[in-house]
Every structure is written in structure tokens, then in C-alpha cells.
N, C-alpha and C positions, 0 to 999 in steps of 0.2 A: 504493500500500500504506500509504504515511503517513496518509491521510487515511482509510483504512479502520479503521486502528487508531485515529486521532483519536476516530472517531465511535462505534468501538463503548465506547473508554475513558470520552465521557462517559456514553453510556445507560450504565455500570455504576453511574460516579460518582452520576447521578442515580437508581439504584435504591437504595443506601443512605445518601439523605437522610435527613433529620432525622424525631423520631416525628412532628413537627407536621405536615410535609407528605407529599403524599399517595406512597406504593410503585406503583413504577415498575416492572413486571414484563416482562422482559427473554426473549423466545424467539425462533424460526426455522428456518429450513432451509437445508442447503447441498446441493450436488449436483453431480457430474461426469454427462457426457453421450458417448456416442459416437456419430454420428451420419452414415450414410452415406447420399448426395444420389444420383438418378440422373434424368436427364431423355430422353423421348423425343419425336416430333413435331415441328414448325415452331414455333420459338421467336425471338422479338422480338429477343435481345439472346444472343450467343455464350456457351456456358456450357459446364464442363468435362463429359464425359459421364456421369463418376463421380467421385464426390469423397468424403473421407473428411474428417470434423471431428472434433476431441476440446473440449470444452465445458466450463463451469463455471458457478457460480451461487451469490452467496450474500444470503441477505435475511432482514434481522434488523426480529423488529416488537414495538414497545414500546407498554404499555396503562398507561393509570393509571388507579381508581377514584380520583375525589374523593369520594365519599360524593352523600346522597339523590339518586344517581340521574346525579350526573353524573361524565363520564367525558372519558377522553384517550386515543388509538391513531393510531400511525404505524407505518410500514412502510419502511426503508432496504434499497437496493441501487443496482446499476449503470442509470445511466439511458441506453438505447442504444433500439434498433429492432427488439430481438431479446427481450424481456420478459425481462432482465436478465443473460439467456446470452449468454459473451462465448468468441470461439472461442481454441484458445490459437495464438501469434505473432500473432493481428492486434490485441492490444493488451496493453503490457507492465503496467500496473496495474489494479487493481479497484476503483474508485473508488466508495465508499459515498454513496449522496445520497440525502436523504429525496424518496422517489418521492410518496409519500401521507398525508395526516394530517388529522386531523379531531376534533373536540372536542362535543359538546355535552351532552343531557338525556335519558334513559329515563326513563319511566316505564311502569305496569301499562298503561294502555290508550291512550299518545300518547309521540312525544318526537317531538326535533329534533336536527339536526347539521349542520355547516358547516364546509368544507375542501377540500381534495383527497381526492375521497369516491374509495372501491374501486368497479366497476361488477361486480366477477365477471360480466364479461364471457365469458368462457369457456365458461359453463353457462345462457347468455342472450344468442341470436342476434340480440335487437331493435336492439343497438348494433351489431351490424357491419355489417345491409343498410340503417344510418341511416347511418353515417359513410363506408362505403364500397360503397356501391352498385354499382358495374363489378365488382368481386371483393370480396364480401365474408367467405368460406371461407377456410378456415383459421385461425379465431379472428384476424383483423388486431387489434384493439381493443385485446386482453391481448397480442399478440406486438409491435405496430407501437406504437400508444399508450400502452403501458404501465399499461391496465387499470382508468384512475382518469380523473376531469374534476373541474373545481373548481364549488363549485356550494352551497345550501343544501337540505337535505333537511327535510320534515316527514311524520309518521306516524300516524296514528289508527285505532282501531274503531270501525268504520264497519259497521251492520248487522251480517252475523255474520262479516265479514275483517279483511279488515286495508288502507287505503287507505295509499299511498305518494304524494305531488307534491315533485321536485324542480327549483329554476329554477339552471340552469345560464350560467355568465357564458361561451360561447365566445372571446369577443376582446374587446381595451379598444384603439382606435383612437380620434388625434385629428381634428379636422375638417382636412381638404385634406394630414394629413401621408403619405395614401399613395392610391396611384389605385385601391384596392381597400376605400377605407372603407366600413364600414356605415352602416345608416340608422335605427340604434334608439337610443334615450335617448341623448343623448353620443356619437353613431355607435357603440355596443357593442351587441357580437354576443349575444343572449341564447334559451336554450330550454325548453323544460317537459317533464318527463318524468312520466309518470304512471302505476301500478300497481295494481292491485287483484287482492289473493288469500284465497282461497277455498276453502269444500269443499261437492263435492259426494256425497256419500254419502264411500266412500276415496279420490275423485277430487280432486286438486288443482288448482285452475284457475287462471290469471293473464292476466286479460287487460290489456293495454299498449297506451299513445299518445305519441309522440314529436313535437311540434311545436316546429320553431325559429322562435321570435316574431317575429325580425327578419333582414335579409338578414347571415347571420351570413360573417365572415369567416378560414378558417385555424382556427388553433388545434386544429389536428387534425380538426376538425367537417365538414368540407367537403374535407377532402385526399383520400379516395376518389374524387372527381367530378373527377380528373385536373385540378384545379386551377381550380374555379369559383372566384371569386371572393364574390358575391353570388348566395347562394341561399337558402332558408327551406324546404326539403321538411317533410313529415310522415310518421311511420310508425304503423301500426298493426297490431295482430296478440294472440297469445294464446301462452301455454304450459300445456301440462296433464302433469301428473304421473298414471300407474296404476301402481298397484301389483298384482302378481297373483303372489301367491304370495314365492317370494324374488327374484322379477326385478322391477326398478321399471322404465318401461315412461314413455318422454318422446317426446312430441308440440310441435310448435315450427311457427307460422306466420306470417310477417310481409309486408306490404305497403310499400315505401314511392314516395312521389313527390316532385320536385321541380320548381315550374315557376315561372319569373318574367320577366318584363319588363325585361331589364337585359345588359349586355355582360358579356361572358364573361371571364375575366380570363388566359385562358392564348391556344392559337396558333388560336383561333377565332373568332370573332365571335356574335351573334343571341342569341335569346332562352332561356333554359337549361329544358329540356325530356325530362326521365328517368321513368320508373315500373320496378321492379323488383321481386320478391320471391322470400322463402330460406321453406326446407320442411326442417325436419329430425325424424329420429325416431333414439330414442337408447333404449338398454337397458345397464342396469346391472344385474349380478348379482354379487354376493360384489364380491371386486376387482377384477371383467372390468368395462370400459368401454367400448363399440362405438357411434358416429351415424354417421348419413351426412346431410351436408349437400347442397342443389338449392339451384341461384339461377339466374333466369334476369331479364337487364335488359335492356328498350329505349333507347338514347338518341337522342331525335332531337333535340339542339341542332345548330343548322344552322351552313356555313361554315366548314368546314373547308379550306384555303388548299391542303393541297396536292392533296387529289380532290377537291373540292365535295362530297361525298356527304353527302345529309345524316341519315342514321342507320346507327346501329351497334348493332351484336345481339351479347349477350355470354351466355354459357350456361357453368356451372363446375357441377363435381362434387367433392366429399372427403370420407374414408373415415377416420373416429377407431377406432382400434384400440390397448387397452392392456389390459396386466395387473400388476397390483401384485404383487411376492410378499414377503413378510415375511421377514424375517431375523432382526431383534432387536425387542422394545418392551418398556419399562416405563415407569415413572410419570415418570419424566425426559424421555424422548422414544423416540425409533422409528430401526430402518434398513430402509430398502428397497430393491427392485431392481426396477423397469419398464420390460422390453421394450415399445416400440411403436411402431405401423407409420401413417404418412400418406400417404395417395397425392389427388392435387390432378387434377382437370384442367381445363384453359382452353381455351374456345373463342372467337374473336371474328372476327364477321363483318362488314364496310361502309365505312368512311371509312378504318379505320385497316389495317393491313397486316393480313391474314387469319393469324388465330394459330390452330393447334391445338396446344397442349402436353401435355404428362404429367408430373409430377413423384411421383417417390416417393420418402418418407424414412424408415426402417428405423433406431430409435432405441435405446438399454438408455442405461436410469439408473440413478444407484445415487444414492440420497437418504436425509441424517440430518435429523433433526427434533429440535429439541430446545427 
């Protein structure tokens, strides 16, 4: 709690600087959560059959214009595996830490930026069947990673969109200091992300390419592949926005692969060897939310020690379901209340113990904005 109030005392201190420098403009959200778990099927690991959580959340995010163009934003909260939700008794402080921040240049038809960029992951599935391939449903990215990578962005108009290339540092490893180092410039792990959006008639289009340049190591990038060490897959795919009438109407298709000549860094050995991809289609009307996400992965990295098998079939299904309802808003900020309901399931079939699971999570938030 000391350091929560530390850090909100200086973003205040530094909103009323001096005229000379530049206004620090101070907002965010807080939120309790209630949240009841229930699982059904053949499950990996013992778990209650129903469980009841009371939840919390708070995240404060600071913007500065400096004038022509360039600018300052960060985003503070708890940095955990839970995208900032901390359940209450399993931890007795809320420890404010800058999650994300980034600095650079707008202007009318180009800019750049550099930091720990936001992915809004959440509303763009290209990151979670890149970073976690075996399961990557249920938003991992924004829930497990916390939503952000560190990375340099640049932007342009480009015919009649808008082009996005970002190169992302996954890991900075020395030569011989770990048996998992890379093999890129310095042994560091690095990737390119790329974007380009569009309109076609009302149709919004964006198609995307994910290539990690070198055998990247960790740093979250490679933690879905149950602990490859040395990989470089690629992802490719599109998102299209329709609009028809008052429902917006999202389409979401992604491919990714992963394949290299190199030992595996967890309880297997051979050459690392995956292709998977996520299918979702999503509608929005008023403050109803509904997707449903498909993923289905191959793995056949060989040598696995305790069956030899050497592939495993992994197949997940999840159900976003939410509704916003309003309570209060004005020019200050907002309160809300959002019932909503997840339900997960996991299938996996070959080397590893045969899982069929089910999870459902039945949620009401009540969230201020201000």
C-alpha cells in the first residue's frame, strides 16, 4: 500500500509542474470483481470443483503532451499473471509498478514510438496463437503477459491505410551465460511485427505478419511452447471489421508455425516442430460483447522421455460473453456494472496425458473510471 500511494503521490506531484514543463494528465480505473470458477472433465492438475473469488484492480495511466507532436503515456498497476486482478487473502498489498510506457512522435501522416508499447491484445488474436500456441484462448497475452512487449514502433500512409512495422527486443542474453542463449546480434532475441489497415467500401481490413528474426529466447515470447527454448515461428492472418447496421460484426484468422533445427530446452529433446491456428468471430452491439474463439495445434516435436510419442493434438474452444450497464457518467469519469460469463475448453490428445477439460467463469464487475 506504501508504494501504491508512493507512486500515485508523484504522478500528482508531477501533474502540477511548472508552466514550462509539459501537464501530466493523470486518469484510470478501478474495479472489484466477483468471480465464481467451476470445472468439469479430466483435468491435468487437482482443482476445487467450485470456487468462489472476490477480486480487485487498480490502474492509473499518465499522458503528457510535449507539444509538435510529441508525447509521453504510461500505465501503472499490479504486475502479477492475472492482468492486474489480485484475488483478496492471496496477497496482502497492491503494489503499483509501471506495467507500460512509451514516448515518442505523431504526426498527420507518420510517427514513431518506443517503450513498453500496449499490444490491446485483447481485441487482437494475432498475439496469443504467436506467443502461445498449445492454448492460446482466453486472451493469455493481456491476462498472463500483461498486455505490452518492449519494442520500437513506426507508422505511415501508405496508399490509402495506414502501415504499422514494429521490431521487438524479446530477450538480451550473454554468450555461454545460459544453455538457452540465442543466436541473433549479441545472442538477442528479436521480432517484426507488421500491420496494415484499410477500407474496403464500410469494411475494415487488417491484414498481419509476425516473424521472430532470430531463435528468440523466454521473455514471454516463446512461454506458450511449454518451454522451447530456441524457436523463430511466424504468424500470419487478417482481421476484418463489418458493420451492419448497429451491430459491428469481427472476423479474426490466424496461422502460425514454428520449426527449427535445434534442442528443445525443457523435458524433450529433437527438432521443434508446431503449426496451429485461432478462428474467431465476435459481435458487438450497444454494450453486449459476444466471440467465440477455435484453435486447433499440431505438435510434433519428437522425444518425449516419458511415452516417446511423438505428436500431440491440442483442440480449445471459449465463449466471451459480456454486458456493460451504466450506472453513472459524466465529464469526470463513469461507473459501471459487467456481468460476464467464460467458459474454456481443453482438449489434448498424444505424448502428454489425455486432457478433456471444461472451465466456466461466471463474473459481475463493478468498475469506476475516472
Amino acid at each position: 500500500m506504501k508504494k501504491m500511494l508512493s507512486l500515485a503521490a508523484m504522478f500528482a506531484a508531477l501533474s502540477y509542474a511548472a508552466p514550462a514543463s509539459a501537464a501530466l494528465n493523470l486518469g484510470g480505473d478501478a474495479g472489484i470483481r466477483l468471480r465464481n470458477e467451476s470445472y468439469s472433465g479430466t483435468t491435468a492438475v487437482n482443482r476445487d470443483a467450485n470456487n468462489l473469488l472476490w477480486q480487485y484492480r487498480v490502474r492509473l495511466n499518465a499522458a503528457a503532451d510535449l507539444g509538435d507532436g510529441y508525447y509521453f503515456k504510461a500505465m501503472a498497476t499490479q504486475e502479477n499473471t492475472g492482468g492486474g486482478w489480485v484475488t483478496v487473502g492471496g496477497q496482502a498489498d497492491y503494489n503499483l509498478q509501471v506495467s507500460n510506457f512509451y514516448f515518442g512522435r505523431q504526426l498527420a501522416d507518420c510517427g514513431y514510438a518506443m517503450g513498453r508499447l500496449p499490444l490491446n491484445s485483447f481485441n487482437n488474436p494475432v498475439f496469443d496463437i504467436t506467443l502461445y500456441p498449445l492454448q492460446p484462448l482466453e486472451t493469455p497475452v493481456a491476462n498472463v503477459s500483461m498486455d505490452r512487449i518492449y519494442g520500437l514502433n513506426y507508422n505511415t500512409k501508405f496508399l490509402s491505410g495506414n502501415l504499422r512495422g514494429t521490431l521487438v527486443v524479446l530477450d538480451d542474453y550473454s554468450r555461454n551465460n545460459t544453455a538457452a542463449e540465442g543466436d541473433g546480434k549479441f545472442n538477442d532475441g528479436y521480432a517484426l511485427h507488421l500491420a496494415y489497415t484499410d477500407k474496403i467500401g464500410d469494411i475494415t481490413i487488417e491484414p498481419q505478419f509476425i516473424r521472430v528474426l532470430t531463435q528468440g529466447v523466454g521473455s514471454g515470447w516463446t512461454q506458450g511452447t511449454v518451454g522451447y527454448a530456441h524457436v523463430s515461428p511466424w504468424t500470419a492472418g487478417a482481421n476484418l471489421t463489418i458493420p451492419a447496421g448497429d451491430l459491428k460484426i469481427g472476423l479474426s484468422g490466424y496461422y502460425t508455425h514454428g520449426k527449427n533445427s535445434t534442442a528443445y530446452a525443457g523435458f524433450r529433446t529433437g527438432d521443434v516442430n508446431y503449426s496451429g491456428y485461432e478462428f474467431r468471430i465476435k459481435g458487438e452491439y450497444g454494450n453486449l460483447l459476444c466471440f467465440y474463439d477455435f484453435n486447433r495445434t499440431t505438435d510434433k516435436t519428437p522425444g518425449n522421455l516419458v511415452t516417446g510419442a511423438l505428436e500431440n493434438k491440442y483442440t480449445n474452444n471459449f465463449v466471451w460473453a459480456s454486458y456493460k450497464i451504466p450506472v453513472h457518467k459524466s465529464a469526470a469519469g463513469s461507473f459501471t456494472i459487467q456481468p460476464t460469463l467464460r467458459y474454456l475448453t481443453n482438449k489434448a490428445e498424444g505424448s502428454v496425458t489425455n486432457v478433456n477439460q471444461q472451465r466456466l467463469r461466471s463474473e459481475l464487475w463493478a468498475t469506476v473510471t475516472f
